[in-house]
C-alpha positions as CSV (number, residue, x, y, z in Angstrom):
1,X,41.1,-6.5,-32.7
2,X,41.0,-2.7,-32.9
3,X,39.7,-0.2,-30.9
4,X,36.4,0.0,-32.9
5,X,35.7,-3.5,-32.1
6,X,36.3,-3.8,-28.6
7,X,33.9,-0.7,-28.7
8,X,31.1,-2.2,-31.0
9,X,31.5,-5.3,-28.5
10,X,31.2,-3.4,-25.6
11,X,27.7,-1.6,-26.3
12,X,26.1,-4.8,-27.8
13,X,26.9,-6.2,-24.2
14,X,25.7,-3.1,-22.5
15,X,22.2,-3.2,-24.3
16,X,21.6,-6.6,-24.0
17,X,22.8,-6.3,-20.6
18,X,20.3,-3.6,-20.3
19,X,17.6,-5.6,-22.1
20,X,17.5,-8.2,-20.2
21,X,17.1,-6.0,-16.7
22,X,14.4,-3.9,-18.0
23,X,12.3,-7.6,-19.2
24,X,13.1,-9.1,-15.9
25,X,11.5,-5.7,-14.0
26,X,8.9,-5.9,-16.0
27,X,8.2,-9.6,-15.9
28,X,8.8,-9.1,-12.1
29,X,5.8,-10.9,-9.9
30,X,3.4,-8.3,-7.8
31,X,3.5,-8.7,-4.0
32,X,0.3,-10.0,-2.5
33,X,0.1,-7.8,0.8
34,X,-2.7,-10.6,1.8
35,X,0.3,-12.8,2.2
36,X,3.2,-10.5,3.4
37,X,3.8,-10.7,6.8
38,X,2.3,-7.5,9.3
39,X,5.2,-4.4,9.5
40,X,3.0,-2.4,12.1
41,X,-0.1,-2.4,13.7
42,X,-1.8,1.1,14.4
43,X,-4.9,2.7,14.8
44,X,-5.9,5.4,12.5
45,X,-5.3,7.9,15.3
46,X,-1.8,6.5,16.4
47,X,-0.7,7.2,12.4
48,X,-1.9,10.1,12.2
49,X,-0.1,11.6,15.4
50,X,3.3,9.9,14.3
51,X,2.6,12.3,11.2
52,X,1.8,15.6,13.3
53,X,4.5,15.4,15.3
54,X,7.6,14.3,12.8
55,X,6.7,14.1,9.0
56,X,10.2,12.6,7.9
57,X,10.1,10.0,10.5
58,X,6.7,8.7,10.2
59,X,7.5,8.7,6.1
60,X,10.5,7.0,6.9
61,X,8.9,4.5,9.2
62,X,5.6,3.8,7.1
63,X,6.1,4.3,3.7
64,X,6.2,1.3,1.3
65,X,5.3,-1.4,4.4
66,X,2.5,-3.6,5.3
67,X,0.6,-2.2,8.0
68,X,-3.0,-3.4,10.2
69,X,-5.1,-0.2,10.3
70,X,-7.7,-0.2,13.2
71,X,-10.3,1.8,12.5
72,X,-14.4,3.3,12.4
73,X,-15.8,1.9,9.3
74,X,-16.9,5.4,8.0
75,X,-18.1,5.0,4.1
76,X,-17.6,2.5,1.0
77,X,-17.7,3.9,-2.3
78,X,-17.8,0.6,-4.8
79,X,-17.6,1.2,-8.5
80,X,-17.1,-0.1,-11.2
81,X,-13.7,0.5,-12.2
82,X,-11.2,-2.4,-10.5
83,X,-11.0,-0.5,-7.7
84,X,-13.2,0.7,-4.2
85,X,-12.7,2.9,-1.8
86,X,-13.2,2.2,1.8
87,X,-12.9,5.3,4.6
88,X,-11.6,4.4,7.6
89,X,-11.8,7.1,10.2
90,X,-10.7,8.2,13.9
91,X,-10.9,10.9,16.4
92,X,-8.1,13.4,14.1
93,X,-8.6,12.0,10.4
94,X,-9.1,9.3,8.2
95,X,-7.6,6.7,6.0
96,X,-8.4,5.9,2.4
97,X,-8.1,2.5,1.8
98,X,-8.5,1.0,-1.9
99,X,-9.6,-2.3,-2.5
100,X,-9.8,-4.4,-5.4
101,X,-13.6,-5.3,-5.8
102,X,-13.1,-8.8,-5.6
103,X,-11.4,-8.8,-2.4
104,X,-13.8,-6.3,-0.9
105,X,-16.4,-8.1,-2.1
106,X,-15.2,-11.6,-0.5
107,X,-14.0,-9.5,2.6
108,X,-17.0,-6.9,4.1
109,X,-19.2,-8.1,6.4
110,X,-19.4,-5.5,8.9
111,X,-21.7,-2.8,8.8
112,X,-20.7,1.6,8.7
113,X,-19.9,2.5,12.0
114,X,-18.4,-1.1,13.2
115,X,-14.6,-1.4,14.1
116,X,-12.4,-2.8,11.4
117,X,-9.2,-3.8,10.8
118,X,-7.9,-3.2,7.2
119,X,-4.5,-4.8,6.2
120,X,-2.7,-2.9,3.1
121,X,0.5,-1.7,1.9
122,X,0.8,2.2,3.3
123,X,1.7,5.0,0.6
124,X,1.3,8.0,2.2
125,X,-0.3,11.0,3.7
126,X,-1.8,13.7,2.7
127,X,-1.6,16.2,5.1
128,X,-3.9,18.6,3.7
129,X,-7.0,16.4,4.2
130,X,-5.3,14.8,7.6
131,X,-5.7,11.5,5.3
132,X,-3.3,8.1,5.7
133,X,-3.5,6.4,2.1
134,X,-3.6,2.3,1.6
135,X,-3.5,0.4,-1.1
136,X,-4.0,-3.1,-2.4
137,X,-5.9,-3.8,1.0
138,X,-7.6,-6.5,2.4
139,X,-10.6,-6.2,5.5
140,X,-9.1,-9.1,7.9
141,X,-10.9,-10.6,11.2
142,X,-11.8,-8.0,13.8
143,X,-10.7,-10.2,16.5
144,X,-7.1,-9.9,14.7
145,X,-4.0,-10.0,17.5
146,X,-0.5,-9.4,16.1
């Protein structure tokens, strides 16, 4: 075979190569942080103060894991969109935690102002508004022990 070929040969392999990675990412199952096991258990205040006092760190710790949040049940904002928003709050800032409607609606019981526990995959903070930021969260039992 000449050069040409072994070259022809080699980028039909590359892209099918390629092909096949980019369908199997996209194809890929979602986690259900319901499910996952607990990486941390904080309050809303703890979080915050890993934040104030080293950024990078806290990032490094929290970012991308599952975490219990123990907080003030401050506000729920349902709509109609997919997607609520629950505000958790503590002495030094708050959280934002966003819930599917079905699970928040199978899940809240408690009433503003009651203690909670809110299980959900951590994705940042804004340090702006002194906010933690959850997603695909779940309100779990407030008797909850790690």
């Amino acid at each position: 075979m000449n050069k040409k070929h072994l070259y022809l040969i080699a980028i039909v392999l590359m892209v099918s190569y390629s092909l096949y990675i980019a369908y199997s990412m996209y194809n890929k199952p979602h986690k259900i942080i319901s499910e996952q096991a607990v990486d941390y258990r904080v309050s809303v205040d703890e979080m915050i103060k890993s934040f104030n006092n080293d950024e990078a760190n806290a990032n490094a710790r929290f970012i991308d894991k599952v975490i219990v949040l123990e907080g003030t049940l401050k506000s729920i904002v349902a709509s109609e969109n997919p997607l609520s928003i629950v505000m958790l709050e503590g002495e030094n800032g708050q959280a934002n935690c966003e819930f599917s409607n079905d699970d928040l609606n199978l899940s809240i019981h408690q009433s503003l102002g009651s203690k909670v526990f809110i299980k959900g995959l951590f994705i940042g903070y804004d340090d702006l508004l002194g906010e933690l930021q959850l997603k695909k969260c779940t309100i779990i039992s407030s008797d909850f022990k790690h």
